[in-house]
FISEZA-632726 format. One record per atom (N, C-alpha, C, CB): residue number from 1; chain; atom name; x, y, z. Coordinates in steps of 0.05 Angstrom, whole numbers, plus 5000, padded with zeros to 4 digits. Each point is the difference from the previous one (the first is absolute). Glycine has a CB too. Layout:
+------+------+--------+------+-------+------+
| pado | kese | marlum | east | north |   up |
+------+------+--------+------+-------+------+
|  NUM |    A |     CA |    X |     Y |    Z |
...
+------+------+--------+------+-------+------+
END
This chain:
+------+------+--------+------+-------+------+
| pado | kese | marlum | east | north |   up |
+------+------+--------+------+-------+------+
|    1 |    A |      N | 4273 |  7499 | 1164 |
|    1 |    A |     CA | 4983 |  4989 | 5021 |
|    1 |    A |      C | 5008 |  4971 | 5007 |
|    1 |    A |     CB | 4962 |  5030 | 4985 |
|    2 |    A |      N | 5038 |  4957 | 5037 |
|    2 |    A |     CA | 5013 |  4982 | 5009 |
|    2 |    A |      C | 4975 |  4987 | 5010 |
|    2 |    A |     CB | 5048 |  5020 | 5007 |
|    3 |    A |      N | 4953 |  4952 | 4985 |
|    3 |    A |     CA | 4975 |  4989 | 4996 |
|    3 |    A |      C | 5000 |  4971 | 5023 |
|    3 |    A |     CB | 4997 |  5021 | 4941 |
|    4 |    A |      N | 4988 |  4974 | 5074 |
|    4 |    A |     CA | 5006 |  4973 | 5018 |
|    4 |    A |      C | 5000 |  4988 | 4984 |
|    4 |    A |     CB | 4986 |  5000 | 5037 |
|    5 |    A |      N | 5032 |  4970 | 4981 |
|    5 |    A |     CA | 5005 |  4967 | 4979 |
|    5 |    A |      C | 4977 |  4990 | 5016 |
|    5 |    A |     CB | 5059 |  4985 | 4988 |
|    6 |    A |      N | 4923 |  5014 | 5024 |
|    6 |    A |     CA | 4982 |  4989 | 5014 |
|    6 |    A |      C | 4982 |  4986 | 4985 |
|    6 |    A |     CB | 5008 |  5031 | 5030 |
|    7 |    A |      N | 4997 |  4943 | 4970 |
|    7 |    A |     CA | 4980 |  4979 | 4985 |
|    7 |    A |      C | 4990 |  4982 | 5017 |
|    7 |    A |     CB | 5023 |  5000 | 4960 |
|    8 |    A |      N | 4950 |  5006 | 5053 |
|    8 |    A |     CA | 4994 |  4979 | 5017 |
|    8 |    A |      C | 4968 |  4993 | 5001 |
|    8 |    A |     CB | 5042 |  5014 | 5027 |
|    9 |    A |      N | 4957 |  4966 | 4993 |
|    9 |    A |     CA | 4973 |  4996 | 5003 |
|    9 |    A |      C | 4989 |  5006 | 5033 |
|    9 |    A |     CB | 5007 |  4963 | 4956 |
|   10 |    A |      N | 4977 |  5055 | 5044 |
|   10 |    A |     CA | 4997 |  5005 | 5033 |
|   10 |    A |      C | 4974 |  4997 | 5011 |
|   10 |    A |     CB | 5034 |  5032 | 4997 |
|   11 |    A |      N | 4966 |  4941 | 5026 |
|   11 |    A |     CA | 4973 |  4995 | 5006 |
|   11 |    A |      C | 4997 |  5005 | 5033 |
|   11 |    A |     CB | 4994 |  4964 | 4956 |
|   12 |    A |      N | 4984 |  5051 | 5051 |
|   12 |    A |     CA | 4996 |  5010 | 5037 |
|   12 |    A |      C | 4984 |  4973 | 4999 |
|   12 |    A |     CB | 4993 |  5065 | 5015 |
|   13 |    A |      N | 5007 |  4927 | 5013 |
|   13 |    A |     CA | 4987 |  4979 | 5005 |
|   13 |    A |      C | 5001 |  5015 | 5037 |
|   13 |    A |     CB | 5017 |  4952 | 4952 |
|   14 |    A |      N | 4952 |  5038 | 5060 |
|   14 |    A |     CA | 4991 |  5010 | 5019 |
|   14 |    A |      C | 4994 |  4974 | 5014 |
|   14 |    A |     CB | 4986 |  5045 | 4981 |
|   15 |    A |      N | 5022 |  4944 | 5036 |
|   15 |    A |     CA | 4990 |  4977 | 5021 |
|   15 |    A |      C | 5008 |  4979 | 4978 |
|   15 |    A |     CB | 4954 |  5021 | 5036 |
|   16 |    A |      N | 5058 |  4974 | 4953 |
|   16 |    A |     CA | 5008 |  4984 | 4980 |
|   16 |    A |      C | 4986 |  4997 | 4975 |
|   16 |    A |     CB | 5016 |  4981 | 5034 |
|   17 |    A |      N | 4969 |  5039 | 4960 |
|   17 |    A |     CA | 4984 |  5000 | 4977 |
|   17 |    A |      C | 5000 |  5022 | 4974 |
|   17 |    A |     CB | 4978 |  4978 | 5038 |
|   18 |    A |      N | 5026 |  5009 | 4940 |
|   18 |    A |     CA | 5001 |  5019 | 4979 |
|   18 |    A |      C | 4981 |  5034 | 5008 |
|   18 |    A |     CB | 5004 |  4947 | 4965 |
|   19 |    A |      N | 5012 |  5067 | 5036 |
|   19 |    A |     CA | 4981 |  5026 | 4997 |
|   19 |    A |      C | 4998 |  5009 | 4971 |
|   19 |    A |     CB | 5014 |  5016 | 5046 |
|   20 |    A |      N | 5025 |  5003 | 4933 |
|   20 |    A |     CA | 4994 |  5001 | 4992 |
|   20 |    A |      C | 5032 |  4990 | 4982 |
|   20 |    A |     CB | 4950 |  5027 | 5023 |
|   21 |    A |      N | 5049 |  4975 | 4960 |
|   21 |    A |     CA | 5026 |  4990 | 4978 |
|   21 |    A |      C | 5001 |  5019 | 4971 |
|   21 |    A |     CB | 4993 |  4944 | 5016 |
|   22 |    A |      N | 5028 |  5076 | 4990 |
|   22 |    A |     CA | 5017 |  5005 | 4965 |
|   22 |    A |      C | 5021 |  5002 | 5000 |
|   22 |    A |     CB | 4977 |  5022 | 4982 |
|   23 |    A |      N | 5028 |  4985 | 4987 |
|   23 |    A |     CA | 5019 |  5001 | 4993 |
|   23 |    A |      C | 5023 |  5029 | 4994 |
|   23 |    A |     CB | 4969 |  4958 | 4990 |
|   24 |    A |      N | 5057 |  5040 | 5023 |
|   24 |    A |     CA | 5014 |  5022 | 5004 |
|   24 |    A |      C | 5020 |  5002 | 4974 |
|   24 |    A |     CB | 4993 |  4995 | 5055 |
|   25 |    A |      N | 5005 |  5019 | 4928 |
|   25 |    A |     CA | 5014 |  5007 | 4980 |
|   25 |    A |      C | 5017 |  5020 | 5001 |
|   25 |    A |     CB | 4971 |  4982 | 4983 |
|   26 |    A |      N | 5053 |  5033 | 4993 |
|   26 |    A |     CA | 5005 |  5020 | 5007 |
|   26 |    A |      C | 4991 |  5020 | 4983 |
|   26 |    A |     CB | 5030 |  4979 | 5023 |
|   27 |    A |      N | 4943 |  5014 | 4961 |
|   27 |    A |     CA | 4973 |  5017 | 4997 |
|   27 |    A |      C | 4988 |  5012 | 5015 |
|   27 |    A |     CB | 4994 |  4978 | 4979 |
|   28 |    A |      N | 5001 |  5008 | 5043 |
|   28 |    A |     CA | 4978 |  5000 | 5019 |
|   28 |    A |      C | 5014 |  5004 | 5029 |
|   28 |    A |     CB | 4969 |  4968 | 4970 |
|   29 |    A |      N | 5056 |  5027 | 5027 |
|   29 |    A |     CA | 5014 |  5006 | 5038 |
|   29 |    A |      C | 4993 |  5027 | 5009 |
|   29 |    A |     CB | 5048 |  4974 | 4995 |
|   30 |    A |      N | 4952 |  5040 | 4994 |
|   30 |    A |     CA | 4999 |  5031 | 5016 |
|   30 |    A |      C | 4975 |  5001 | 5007 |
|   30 |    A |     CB | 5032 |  5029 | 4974 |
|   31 |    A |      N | 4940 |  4962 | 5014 |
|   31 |    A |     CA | 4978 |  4998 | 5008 |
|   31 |    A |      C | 4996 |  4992 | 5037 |
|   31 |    A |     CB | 4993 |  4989 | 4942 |
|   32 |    A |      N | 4990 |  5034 | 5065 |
|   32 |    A |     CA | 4985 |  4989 | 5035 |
|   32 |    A |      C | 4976 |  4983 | 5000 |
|   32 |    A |     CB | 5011 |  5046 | 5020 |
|   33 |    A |      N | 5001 |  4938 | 4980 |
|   33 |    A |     CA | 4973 |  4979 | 5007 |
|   33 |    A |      C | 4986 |  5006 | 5038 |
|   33 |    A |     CB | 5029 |  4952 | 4957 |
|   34 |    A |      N | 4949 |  5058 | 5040 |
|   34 |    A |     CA | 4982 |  4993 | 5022 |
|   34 |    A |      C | 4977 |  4974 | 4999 |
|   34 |    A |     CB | 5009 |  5051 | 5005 |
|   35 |    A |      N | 5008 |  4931 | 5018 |
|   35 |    A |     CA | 4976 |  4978 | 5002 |
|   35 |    A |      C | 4988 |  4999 | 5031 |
|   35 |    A |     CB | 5025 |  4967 | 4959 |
|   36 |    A |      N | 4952 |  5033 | 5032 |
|   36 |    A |     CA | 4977 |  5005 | 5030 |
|   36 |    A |      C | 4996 |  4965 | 5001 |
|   36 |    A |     CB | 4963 |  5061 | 4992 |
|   37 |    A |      N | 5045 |  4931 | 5039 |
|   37 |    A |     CA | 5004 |  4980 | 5015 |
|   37 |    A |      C | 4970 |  4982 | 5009 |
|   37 |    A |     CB | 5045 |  5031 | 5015 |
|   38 |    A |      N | 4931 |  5000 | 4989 |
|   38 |    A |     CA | 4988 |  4990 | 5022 |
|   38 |    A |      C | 4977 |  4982 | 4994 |
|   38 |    A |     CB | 5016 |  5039 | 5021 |
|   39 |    A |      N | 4983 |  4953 | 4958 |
|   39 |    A |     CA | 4985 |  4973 | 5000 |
|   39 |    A |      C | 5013 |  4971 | 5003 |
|   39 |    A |     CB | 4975 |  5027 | 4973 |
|   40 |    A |      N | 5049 |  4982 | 5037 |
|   40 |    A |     CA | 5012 |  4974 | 5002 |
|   40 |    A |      C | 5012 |  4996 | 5035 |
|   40 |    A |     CB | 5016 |  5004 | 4940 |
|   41 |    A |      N | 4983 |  5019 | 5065 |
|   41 |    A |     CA | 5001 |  5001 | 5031 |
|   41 |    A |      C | 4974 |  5000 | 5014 |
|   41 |    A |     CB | 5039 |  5026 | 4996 |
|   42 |    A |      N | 4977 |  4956 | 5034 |
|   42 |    A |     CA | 4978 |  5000 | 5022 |
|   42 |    A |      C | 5004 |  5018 | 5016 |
|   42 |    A |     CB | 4992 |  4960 | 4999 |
|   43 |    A |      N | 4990 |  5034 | 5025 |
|   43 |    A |     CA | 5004 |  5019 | 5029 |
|   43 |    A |      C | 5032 |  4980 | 5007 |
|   43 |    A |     CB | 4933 |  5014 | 5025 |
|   44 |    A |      N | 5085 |  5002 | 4982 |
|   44 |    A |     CA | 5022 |  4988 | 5024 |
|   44 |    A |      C | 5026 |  4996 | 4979 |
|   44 |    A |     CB | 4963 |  4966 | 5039 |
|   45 |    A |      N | 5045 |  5013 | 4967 |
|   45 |    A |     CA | 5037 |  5007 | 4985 |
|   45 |    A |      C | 4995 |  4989 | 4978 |
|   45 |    A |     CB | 5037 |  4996 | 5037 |
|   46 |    A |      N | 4966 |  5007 | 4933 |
|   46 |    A |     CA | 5010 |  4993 | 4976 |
|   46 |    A |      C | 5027 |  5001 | 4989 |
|   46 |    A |     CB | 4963 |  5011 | 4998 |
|   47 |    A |      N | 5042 |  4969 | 5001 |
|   47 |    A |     CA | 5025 |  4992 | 4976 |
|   47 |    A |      C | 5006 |  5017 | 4970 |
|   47 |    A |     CB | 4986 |  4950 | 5019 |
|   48 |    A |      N | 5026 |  5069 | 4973 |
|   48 |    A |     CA | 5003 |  5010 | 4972 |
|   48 |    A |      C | 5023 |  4987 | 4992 |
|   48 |    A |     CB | 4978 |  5044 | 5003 |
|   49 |    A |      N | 5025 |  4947 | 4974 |
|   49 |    A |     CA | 5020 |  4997 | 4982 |
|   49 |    A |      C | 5000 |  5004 | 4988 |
|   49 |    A |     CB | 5007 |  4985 | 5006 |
|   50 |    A |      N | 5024 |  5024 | 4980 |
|   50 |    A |     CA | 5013 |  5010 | 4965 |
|   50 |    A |      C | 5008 |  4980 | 4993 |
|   50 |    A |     CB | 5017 |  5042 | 5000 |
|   51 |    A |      N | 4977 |  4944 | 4977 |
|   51 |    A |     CA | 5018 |  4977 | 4988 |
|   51 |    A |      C | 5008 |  5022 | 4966 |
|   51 |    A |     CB | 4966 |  4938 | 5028 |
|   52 |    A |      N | 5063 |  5060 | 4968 |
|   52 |    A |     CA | 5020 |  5008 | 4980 |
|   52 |    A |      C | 5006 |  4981 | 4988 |
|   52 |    A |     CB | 5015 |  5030 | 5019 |
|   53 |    A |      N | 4973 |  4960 | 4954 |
|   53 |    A |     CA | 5015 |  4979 | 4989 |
|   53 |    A |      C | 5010 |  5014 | 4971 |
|   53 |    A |     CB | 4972 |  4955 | 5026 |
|   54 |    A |      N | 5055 |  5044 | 4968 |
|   54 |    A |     CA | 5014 |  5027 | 4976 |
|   54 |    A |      C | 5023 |  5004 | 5012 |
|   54 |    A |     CB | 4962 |  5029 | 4984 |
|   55 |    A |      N | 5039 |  4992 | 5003 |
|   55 |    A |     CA | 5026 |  5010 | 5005 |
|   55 |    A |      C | 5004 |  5033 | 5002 |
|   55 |    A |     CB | 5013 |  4955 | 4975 |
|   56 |    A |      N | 5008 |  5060 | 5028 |
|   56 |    A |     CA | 4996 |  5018 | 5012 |
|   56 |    A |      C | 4985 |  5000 | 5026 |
|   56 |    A |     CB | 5006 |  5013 | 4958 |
|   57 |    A |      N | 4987 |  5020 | 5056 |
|   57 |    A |     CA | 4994 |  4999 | 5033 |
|   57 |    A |      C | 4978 |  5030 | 4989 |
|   57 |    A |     CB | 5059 |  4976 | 5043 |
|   58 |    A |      N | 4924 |  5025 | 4976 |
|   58 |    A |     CA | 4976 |  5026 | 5005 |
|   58 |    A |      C | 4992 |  5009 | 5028 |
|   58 |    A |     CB | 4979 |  4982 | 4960 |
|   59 |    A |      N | 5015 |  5032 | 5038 |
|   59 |    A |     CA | 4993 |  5014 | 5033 |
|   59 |    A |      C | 4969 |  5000 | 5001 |
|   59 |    A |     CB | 5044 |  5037 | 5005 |
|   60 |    A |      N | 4959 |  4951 | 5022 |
|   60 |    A |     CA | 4963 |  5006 | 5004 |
|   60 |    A |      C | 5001 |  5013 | 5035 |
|   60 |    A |     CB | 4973 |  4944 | 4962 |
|   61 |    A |      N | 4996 |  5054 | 5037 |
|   61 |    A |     CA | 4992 |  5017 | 5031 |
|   61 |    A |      C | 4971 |  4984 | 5005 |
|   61 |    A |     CB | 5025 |  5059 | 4992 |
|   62 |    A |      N | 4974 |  4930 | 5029 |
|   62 |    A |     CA | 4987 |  5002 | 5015 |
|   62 |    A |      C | 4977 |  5011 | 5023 |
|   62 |    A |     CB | 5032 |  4985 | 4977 |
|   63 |    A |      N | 4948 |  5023 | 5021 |
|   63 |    A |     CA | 4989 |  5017 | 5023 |
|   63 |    A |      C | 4977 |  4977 | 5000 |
|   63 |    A |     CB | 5014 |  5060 | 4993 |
|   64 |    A |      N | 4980 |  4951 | 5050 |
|   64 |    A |     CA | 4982 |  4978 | 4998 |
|   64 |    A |      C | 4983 |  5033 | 5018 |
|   64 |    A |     CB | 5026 |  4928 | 4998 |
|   65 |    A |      N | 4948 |  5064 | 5011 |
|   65 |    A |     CA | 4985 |  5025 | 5007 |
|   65 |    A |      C | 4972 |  4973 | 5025 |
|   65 |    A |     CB | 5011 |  5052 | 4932 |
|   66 |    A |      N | 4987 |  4966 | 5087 |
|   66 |    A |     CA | 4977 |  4994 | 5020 |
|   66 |    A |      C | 4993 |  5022 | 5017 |
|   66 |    A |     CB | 5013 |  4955 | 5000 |
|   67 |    A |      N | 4958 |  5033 | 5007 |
|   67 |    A |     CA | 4981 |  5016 | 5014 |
|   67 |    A |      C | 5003 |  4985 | 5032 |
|   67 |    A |     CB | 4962 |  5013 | 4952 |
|   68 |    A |      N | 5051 |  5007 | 5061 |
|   68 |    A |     CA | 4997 |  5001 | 5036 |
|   68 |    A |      C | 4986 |  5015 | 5007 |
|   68 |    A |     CB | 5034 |  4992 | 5012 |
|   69 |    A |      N | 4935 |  5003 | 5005 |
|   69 |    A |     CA | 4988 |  5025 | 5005 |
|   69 |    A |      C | 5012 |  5001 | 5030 |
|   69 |    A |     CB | 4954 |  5000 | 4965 |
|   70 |    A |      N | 5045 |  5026 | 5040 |
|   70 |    A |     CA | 5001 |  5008 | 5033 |
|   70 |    A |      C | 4980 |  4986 | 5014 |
|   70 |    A |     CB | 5016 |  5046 | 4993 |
|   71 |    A |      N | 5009 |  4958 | 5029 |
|   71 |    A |     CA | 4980 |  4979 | 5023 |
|   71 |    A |      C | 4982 |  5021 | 5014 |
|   71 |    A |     CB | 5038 |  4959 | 5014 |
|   72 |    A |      N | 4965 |  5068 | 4984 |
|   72 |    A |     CA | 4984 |  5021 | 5014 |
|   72 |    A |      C | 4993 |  5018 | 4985 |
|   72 |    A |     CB | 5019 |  4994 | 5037 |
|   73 |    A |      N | 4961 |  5014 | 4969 |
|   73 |    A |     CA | 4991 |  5030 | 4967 |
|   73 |    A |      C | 5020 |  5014 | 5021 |
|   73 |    A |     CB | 4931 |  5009 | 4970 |
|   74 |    A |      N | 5069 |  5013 | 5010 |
|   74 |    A |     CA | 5007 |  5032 | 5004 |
|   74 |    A |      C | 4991 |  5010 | 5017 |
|   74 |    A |     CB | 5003 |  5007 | 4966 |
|   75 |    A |      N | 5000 |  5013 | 5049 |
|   75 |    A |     CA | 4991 |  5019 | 5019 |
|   75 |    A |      C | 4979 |  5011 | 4983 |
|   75 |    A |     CB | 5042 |  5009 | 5029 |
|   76 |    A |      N | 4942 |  5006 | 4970 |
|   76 |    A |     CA | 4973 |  5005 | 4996 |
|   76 |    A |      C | 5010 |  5037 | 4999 |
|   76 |    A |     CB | 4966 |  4948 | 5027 |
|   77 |    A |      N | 5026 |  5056 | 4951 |
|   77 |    A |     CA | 5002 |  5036 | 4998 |
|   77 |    A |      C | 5019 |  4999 | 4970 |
|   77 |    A |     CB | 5004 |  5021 | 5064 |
|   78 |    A |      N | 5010 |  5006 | 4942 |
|   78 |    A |     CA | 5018 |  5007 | 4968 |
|   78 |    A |      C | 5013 |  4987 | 4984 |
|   78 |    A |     CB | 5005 |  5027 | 5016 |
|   79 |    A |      N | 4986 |  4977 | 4953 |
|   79 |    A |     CA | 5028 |  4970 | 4989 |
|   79 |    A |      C | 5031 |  5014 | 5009 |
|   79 |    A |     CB | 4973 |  4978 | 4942 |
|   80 |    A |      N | 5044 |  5004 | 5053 |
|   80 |    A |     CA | 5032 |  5008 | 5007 |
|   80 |    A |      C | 5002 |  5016 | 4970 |
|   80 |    A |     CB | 5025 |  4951 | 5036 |
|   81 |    A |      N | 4960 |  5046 | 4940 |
|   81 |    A |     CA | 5022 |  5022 | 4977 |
|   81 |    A |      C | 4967 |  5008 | 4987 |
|   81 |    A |     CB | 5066 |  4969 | 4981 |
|   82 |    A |      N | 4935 |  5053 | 5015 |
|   82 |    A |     CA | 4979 |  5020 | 4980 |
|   82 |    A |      C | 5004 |  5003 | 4980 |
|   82 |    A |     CB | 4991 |  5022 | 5024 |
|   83 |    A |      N | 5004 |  4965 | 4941 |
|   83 |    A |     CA | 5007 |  5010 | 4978 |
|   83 |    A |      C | 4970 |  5010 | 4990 |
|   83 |    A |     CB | 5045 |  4968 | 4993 |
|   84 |    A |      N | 4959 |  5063 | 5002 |
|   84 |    A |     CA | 4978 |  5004 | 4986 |
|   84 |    A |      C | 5014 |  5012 | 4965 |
|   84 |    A |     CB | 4964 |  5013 | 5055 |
|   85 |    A |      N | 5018 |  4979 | 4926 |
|   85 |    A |     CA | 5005 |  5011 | 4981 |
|   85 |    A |      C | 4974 |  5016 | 4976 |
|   85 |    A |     CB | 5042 |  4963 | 5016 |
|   86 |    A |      N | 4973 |  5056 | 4978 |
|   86 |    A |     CA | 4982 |  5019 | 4995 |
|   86 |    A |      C | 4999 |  5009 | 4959 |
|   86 |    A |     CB | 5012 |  5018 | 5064 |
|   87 |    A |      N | 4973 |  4975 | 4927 |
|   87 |    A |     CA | 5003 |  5008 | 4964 |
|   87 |    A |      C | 5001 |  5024 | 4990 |
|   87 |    A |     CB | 4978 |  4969 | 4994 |
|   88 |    A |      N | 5029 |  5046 | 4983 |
|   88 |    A |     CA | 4990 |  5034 | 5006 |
|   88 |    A |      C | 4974 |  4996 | 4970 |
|   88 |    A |     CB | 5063 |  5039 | 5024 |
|   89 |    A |      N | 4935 |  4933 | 4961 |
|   89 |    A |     CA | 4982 |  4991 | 4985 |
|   89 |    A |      C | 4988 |  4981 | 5006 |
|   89 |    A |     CB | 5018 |  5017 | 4977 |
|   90 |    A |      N | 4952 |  4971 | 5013 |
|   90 |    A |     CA | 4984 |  4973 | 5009 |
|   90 |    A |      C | 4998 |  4989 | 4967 |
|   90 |    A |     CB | 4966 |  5018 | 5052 |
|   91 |    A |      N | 5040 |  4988 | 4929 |
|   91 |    A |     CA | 5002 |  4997 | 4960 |
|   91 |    A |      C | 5015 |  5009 | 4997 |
|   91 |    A |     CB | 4968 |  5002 | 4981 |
|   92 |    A |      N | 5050 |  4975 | 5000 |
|   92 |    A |     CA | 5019 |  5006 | 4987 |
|   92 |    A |      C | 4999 |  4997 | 4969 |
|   92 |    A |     CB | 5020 |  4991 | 5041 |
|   93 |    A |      N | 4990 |  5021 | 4946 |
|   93 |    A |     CA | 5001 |  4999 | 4963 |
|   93 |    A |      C | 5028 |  4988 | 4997 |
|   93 |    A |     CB | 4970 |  5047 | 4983 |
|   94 |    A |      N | 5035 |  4943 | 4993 |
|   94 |    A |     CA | 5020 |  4985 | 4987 |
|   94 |    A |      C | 5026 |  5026 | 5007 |
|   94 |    A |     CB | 4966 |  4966 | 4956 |
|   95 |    A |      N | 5060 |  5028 | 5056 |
|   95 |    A |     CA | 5020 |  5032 | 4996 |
|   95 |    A |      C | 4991 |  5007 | 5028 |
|   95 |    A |     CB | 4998 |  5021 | 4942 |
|   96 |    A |      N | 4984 |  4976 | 5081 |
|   96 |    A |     CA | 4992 |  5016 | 5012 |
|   96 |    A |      C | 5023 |  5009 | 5019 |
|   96 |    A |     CB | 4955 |  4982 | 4991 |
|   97 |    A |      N | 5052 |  5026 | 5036 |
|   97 |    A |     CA | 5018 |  5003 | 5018 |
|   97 |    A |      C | 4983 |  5006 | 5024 |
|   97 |    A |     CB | 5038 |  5015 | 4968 |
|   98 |    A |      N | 4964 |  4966 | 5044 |
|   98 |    A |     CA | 4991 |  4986 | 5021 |
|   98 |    A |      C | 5019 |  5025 | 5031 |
|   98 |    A |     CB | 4994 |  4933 | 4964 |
|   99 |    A |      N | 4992 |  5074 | 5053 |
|   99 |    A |     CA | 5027 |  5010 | 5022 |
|   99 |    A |      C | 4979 |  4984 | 5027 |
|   99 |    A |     CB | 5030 |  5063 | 4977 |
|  100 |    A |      N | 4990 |  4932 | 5035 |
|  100 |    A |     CA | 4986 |  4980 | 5025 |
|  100 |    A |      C | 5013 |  5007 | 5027 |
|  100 |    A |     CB | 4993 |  4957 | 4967 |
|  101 |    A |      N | 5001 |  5044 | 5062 |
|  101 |    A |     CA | 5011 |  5009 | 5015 |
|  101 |    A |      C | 4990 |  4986 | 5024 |
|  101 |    A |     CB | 5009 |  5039 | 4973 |
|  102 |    A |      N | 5018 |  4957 | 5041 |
|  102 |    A |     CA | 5000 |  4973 | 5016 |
|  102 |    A |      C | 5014 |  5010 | 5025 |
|  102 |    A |     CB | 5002 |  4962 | 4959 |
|  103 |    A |      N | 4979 |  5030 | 5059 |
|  103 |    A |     CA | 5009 |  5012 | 5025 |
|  103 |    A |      C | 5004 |  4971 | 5023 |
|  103 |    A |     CB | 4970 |  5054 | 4988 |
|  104 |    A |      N | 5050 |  4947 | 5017 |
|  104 |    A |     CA | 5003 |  4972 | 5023 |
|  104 |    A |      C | 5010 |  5003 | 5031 |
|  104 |    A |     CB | 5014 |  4976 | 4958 |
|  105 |    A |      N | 4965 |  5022 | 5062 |
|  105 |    A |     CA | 5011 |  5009 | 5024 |
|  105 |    A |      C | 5000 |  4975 | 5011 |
|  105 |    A |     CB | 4986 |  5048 | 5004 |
|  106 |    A |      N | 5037 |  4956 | 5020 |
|  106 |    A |     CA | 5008 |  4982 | 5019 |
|  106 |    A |      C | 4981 |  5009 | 5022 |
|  106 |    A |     CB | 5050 |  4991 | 4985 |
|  107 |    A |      N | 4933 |  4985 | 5027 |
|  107 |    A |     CA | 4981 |  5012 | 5018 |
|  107 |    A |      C | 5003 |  4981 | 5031 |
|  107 |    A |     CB | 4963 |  5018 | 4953 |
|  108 |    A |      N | 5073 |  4975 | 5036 |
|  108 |    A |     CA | 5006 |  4982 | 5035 |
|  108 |    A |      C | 5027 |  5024 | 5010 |
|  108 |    A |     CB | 4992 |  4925 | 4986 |
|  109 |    A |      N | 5007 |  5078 | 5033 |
|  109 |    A |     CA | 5012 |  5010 | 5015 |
|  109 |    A |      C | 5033 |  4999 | 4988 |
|  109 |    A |     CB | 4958 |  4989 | 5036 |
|  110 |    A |      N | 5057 |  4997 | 4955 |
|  110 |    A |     CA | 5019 |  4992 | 4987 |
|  110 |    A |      C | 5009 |  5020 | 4987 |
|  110 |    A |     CB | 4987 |  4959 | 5000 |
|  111 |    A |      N | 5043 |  5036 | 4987 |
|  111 |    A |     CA | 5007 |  5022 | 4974 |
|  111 |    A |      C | 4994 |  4990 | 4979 |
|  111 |    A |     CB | 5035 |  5020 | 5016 |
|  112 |    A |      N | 4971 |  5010 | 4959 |
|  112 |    A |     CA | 4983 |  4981 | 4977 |
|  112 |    A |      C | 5011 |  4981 | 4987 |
|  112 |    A |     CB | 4978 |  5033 | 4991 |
|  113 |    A |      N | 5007 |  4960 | 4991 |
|  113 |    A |     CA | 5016 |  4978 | 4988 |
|  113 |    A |      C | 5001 |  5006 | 4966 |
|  113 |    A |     CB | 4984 |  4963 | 5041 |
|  114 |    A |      N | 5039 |  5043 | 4959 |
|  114 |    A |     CA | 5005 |  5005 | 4978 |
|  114 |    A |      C | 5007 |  4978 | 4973 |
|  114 |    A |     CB | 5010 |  5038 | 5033 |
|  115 |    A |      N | 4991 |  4934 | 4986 |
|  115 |    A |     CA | 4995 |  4985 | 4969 |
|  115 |    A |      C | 4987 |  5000 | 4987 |
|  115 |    A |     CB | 5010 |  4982 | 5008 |
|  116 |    A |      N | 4963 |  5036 | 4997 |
|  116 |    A |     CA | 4979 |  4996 | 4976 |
|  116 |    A |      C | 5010 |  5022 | 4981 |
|  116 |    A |     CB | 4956 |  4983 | 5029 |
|  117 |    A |      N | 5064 |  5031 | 4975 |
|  117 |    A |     CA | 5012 |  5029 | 4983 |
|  117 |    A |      C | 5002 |  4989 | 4975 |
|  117 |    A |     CB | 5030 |  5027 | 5035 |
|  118 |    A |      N | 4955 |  4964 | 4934 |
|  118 |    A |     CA | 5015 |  4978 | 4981 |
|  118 |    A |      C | 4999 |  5030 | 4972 |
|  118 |    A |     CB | 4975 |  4929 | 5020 |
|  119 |    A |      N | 5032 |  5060 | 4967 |
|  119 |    A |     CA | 5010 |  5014 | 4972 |
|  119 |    A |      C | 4969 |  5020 | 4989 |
|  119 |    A |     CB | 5041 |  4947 | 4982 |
|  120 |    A |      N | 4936 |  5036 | 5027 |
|  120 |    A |     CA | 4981 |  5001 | 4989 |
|  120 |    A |      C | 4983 |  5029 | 5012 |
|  120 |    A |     CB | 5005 |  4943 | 4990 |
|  121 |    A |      N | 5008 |  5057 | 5042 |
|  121 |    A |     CA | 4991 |  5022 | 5014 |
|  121 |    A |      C | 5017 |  5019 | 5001 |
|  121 |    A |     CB | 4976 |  4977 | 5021 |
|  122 |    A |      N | 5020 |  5043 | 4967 |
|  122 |    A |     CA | 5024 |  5018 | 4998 |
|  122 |    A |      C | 5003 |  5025 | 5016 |
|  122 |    A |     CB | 5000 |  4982 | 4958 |
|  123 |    A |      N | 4965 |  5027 | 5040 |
|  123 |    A |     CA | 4998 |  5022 | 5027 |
|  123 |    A |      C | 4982 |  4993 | 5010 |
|  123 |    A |     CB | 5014 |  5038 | 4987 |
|  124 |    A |      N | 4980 |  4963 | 5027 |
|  124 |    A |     CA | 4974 |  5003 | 5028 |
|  124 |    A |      C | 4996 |  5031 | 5008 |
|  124 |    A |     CB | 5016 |  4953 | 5027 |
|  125 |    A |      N | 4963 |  5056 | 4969 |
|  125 |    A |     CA | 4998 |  5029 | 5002 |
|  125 |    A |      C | 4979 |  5001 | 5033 |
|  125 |    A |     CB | 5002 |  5015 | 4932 |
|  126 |    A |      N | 5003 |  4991 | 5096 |
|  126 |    A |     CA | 4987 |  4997 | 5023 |
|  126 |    A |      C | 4987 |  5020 | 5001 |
|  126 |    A |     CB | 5027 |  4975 | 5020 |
+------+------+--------+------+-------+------+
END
């Protein structure tokens, strides 16, 4: 197993201000650190920073997330997608086997959309 040289010290700083600070070992490199921002952010543009002081290099990511509401509701009538889902039990015991059945219609005029097709849905019985 091939182990990072990554010895550092890594501090985010938001509008120029300590958020949060550790330390990157090659104990601890493979570890995902998630750090939640939002007490340190305002409404409008913020500054993030990585400060690396060490040696060795690490990868990080970024996501930032907001609420735009529409400037107009919806047209008034059918939603655009129908998921109904249906149990063939309401109690379960320890061991039990659960079967569940999930029906999803497209109710806009459009073709379907098959990105929702995921691993998890395997048949749809219509």
């Amino acid at each position: 197993m091939r182990r990072n040289k990554t010895n550092a010290e890594v501090t985010i700083l938001v509008d120029g201000k300590e958020a949060e600070t550790f330390a990157l070992t090659p104990e601890n490199s493979d570890v995902m650190r998630l750090i939640d921002l939002k007490e340190y952010t305002l409404k409008g543009d913020n500054r993030v920073q990585i400060q690396f002081d060490g040696e060795g290099s690490a990868l990080y990511q970024i996501v930032g997330r907001f609420y735009l509401p529409w400037q107009e509701k919806p047209a008034e009538g059918k939603e655009p997608l129908s998921i109904e889902v249906t149990y063939d039990k309401t109690e379960l015991v320890k061991d039990d086997t659960l079967t569940a059945k999930v029906v999803i219609k497209n109710n806009r005029p459009a073709r379907r959309i098959w990105s929702l097709w995921t691993s998890a849905c395997r048949r749809i019985r219509r």
